[in-house]
Kinemage of the C-alpha trace (Angstrom):
@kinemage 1
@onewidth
@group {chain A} dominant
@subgroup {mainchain}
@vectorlist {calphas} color= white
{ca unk a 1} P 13.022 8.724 -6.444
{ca unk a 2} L 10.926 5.757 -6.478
{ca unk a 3} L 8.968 4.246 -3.511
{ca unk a 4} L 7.629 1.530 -2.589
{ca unk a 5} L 4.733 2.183 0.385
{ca unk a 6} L 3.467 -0.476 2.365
{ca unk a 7} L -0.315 0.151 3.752
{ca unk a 8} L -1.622 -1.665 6.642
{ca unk a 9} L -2.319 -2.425 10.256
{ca unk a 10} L -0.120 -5.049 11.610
{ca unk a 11} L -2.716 -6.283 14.662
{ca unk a 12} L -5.549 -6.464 11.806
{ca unk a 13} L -4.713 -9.926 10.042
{ca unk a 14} L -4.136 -9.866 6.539
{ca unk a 15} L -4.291 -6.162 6.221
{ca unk a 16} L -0.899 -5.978 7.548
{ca unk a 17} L 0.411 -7.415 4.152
{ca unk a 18} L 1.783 -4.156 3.299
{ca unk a 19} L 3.943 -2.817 6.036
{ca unk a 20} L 5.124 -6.813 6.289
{ca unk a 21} L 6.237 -6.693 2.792
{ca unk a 22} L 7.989 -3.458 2.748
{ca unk a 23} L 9.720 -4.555 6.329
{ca unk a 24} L 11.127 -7.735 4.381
{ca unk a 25} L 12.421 -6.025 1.441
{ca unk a 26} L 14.161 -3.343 3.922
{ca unk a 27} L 15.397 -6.755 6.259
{ca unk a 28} L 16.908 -8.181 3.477
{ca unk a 29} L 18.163 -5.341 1.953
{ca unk a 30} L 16.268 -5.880 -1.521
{ca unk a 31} L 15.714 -2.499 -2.311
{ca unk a 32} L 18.797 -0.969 -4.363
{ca unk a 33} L 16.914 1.181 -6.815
{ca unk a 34} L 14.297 2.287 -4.278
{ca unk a 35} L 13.401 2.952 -1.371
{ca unk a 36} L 10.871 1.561 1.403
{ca unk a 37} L 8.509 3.320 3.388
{ca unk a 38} L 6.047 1.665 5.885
{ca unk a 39} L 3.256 4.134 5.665
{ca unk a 40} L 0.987 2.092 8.144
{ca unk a 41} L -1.877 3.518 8.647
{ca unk a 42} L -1.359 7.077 8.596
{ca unk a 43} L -2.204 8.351 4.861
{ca unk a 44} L -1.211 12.247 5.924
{ca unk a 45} L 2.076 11.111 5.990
{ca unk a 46} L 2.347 10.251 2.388
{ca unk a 47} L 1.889 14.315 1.754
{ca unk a 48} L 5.911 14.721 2.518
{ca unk a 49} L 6.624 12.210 -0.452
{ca unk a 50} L 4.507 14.392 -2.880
{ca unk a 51} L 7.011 16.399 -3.892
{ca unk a 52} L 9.084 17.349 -7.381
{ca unk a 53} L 11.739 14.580 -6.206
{ca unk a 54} L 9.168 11.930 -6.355
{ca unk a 55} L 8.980 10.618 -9.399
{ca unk a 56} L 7.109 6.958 -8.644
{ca unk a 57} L 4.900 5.147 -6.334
{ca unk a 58} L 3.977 1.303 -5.498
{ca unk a 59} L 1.244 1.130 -2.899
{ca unk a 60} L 1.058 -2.358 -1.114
{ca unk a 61} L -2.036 -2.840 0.124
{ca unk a 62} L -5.122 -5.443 1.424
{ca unk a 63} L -8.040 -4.142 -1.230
{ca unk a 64} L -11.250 -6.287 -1.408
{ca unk a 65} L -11.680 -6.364 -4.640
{ca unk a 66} L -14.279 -9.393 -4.828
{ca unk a 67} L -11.439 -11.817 -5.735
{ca unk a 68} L -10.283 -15.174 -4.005
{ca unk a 69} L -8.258 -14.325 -1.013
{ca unk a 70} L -4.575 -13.920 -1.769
{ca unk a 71} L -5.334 -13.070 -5.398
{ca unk a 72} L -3.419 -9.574 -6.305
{ca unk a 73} L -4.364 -7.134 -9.251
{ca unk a 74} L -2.475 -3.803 -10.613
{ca unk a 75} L -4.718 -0.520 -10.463
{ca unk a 76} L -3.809 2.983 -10.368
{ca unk a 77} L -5.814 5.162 -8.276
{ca unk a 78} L -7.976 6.933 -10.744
{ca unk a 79} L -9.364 3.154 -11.632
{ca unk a 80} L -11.282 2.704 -8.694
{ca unk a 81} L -13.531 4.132 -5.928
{ca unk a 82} L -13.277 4.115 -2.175
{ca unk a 83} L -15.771 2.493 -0.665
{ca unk a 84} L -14.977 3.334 2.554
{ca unk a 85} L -17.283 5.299 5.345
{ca unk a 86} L -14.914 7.610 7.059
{ca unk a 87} L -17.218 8.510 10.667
{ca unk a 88} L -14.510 11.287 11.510
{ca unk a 89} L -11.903 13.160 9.757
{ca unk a 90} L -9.013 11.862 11.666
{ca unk a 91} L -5.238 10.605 10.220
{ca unk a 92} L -6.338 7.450 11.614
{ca unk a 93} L -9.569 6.511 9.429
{ca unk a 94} L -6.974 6.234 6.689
{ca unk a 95} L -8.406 6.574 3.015
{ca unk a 96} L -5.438 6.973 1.113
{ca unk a 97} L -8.059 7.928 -1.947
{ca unk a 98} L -9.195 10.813 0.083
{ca unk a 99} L -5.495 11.504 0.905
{ca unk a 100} L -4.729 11.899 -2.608
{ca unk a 101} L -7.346 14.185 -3.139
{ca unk a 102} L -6.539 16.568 -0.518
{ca unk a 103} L -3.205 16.594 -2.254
{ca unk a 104} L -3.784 17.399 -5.309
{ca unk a 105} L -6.428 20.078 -4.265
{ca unk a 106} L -3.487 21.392 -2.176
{ca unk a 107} L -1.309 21.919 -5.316
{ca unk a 108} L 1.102 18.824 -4.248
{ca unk a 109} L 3.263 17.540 -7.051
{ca unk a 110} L 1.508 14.125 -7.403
{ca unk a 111} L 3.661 11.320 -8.524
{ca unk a 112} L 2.938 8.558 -10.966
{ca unk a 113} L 1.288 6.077 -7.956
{ca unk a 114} L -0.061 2.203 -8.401
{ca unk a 115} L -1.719 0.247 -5.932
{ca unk a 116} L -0.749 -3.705 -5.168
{ca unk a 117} L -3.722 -4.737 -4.184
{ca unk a 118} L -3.951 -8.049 -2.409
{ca unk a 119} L -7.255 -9.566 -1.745
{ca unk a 120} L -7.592 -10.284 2.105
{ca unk a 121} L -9.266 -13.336 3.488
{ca unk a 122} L -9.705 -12.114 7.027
{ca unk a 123} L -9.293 -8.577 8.428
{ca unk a 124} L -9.780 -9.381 12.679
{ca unk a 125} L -7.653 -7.793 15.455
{ca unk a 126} L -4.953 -9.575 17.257
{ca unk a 127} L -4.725 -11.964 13.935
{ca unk a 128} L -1.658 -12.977 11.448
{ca unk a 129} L -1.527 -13.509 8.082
{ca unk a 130} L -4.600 -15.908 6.841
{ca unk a 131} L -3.122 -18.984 5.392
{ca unk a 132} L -3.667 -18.028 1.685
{ca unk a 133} L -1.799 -14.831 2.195
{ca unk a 134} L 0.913 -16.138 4.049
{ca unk a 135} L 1.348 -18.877 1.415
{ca unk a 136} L 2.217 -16.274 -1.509
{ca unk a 137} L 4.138 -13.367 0.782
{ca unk a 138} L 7.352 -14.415 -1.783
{ca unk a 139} L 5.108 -14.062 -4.474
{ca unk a 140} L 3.976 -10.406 -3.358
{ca unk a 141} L 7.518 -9.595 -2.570
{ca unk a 142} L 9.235 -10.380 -5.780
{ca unk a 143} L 6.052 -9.217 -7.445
{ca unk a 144} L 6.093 -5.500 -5.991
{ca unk a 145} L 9.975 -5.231 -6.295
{ca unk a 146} L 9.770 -6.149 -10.616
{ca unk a 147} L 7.093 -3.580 -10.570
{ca unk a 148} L 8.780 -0.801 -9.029
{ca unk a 149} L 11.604 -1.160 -10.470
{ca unk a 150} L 10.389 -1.751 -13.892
{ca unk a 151} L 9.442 1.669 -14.329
């Protein structure tokens, strides 16, 4: 099974690019050769996908990656480094890296995963999509659906 995850917070501007892309593709029925899961932003609950029936992962999510805002790049997880101060160890802190670590130091069968990472241009509460975002959301879409289903 292949799936692609959307990662985000929908009430924190462009870093609810994610669960907004997965919720189209779902809404419009695009996804015939995989399936969509809004993770949000809860990374524990990726731990019931890591299993032998998983074969493939697309992560969707708002990375600052030092790029123009709206810009996207490929990377798989090994590629990069979190950069993220975690205060407590709660499922709400979300570092999917972390995540991904406790799996596979769990034993979980770890699929082949890549991140969509899509350069935010604001991350504020009670905020939409920032206009460069919103401006390529087809883009994003038909991008992440070639790429999962390319493999």
């Amino acid at each position: 099974m292949r799936y692609l995850v959307g990662i985000g917070n929908y009430m924190m501007g462009d870093d609810g690019i994610g669960p907004r892309i997965v919720e189209y593709v779902a809404d419009h029925r695009l996804n015939s050769d995989f399936e969509v899961l809004d993770l949000g932003d809860n990374g524990l609950n990726l731990l019931s996908y890591f299993d032998q029936t998983t074969d493939r992962m697309l992560w969707v999510d708002c990375v600052r990656m030092g790029c123009q805002p709206g810009e996207f790049r490929y990377f798989k997880p090994e590629q990069v480094e979190s950069q993220k101060y975690l205060a407590r160890r709660t499922t709400h802190e979300g570092d999917l890296l972390k995540v991904l670590e406790i799996a596979q130091a769990a034993g979980y069968a770890i699929p082949e995963i890549e991140i969509m990472g899509i350069e935010p241009e604001q991350v504020q509460q009670g905020q939409g999509l920032s206009e460069p975002v919103a401006k390529l959301f087809k883009t994003y879409v038909d991008e992440a659906i070639r790429r999962i289903s390319s493999g």
